[in-house]
C-alpha positions, 0 to 999 in steps of 0.5 A: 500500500502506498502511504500517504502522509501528510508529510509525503503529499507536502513533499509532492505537492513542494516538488510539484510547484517547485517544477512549475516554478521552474518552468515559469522562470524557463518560459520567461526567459526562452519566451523573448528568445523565440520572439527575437530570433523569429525576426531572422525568419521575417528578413526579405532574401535580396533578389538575385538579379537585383544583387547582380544589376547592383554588383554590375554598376559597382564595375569600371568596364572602361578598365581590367583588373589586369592587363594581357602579359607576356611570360617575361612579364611575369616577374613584375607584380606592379599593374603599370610596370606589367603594362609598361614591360607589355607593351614594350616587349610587344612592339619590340616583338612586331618591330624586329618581325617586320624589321625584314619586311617589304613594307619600308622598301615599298613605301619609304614614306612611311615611317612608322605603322600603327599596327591595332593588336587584339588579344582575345580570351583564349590568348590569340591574336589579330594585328590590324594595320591602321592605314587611313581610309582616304590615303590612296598612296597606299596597297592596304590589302597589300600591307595588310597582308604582309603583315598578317605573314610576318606577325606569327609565332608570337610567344604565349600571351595571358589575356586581359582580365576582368574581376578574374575573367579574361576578356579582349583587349585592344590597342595599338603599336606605333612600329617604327620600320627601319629601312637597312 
């Protein structure tokens, strides 16, 4: 049999109000915590394209993060150093290429040659020779064409880069020709 003193229920009915009690002080102490960290459920998730158009205006697309290099150029850590050395190793490149040409024997007039090079993103290149329109002195399907013959074989050049994508580049080299 079970013996229900008067001793024994107090002790129940103690346990009983201390275990409410507790459960009280828990309540109100987890009750602000849930109500505050449902707040975090309520926060709108930033739409993706509105992310992109915002990110794509932060952009400087009339500049690259780097510009195309030559491995000779590698040892340079200087953005405008690493340009500097490109470019002056490129027309260096297109100068001693063109150096045996025909293009200075047929028209000694010309001096210098203002050669458009694009260097694509999969690191290929096109050299443009810029000869004006209106200038009637000159064969360009013929200077066009010795210098797509004689500017081959050029050494591996690393794109342009933009936010780590390469992307085309282009610009153009005064070439200087000597006549020997």
């Amino acid at each position: 049999m079970v013996d229900f003193s008067l001793l024994n229920i107090f002790y129940l009915f103690l346990g009983v109000i201390t275990q409410f009690l507790l459960m009280k002080k828990i309540t109100f102490l987890l009750l602000p915590l849930l109500l505050a960290s449902c707040q975090y459920f309520d926060k709108q998730v930033p739409d993706e394209d509105e992310l992109l158009q915002q990110r794509l205006k932060e952009i400087d697309w009339k500049k690259v993060s780097s510009y195309p290099s030559l491995a000779e150029c590698d040892a340079i850590t200087g953005k405008e150093l690493k340009k500097e050395c490109f470019f002056s190793t490129m027309t260096r490149l297109v100068q001693e290429k063109l150096d045996t040409d025909t293009i200075a024997m047929l028209y000694p007039e010309i001096d210098t040659i203002q050669v458009k090079v694009t260097v694509y993103p999969d690191a290929t290149l096109k050299f443009e020779p810029q000869i004006p329109r209106d200038s009637v002195k000159y064969d360009s399907i013929k200077i066009d064409s010795i210098i797509k013959a004689r500017l081959v074989n050029f050494p591996k050049i690393e794109p342009a880069q933009k936010e780590g994508i390469p992307v085309t580049t282009a610009f153009i080299l005064p070439v200087i020709l000597d006549v020997k």
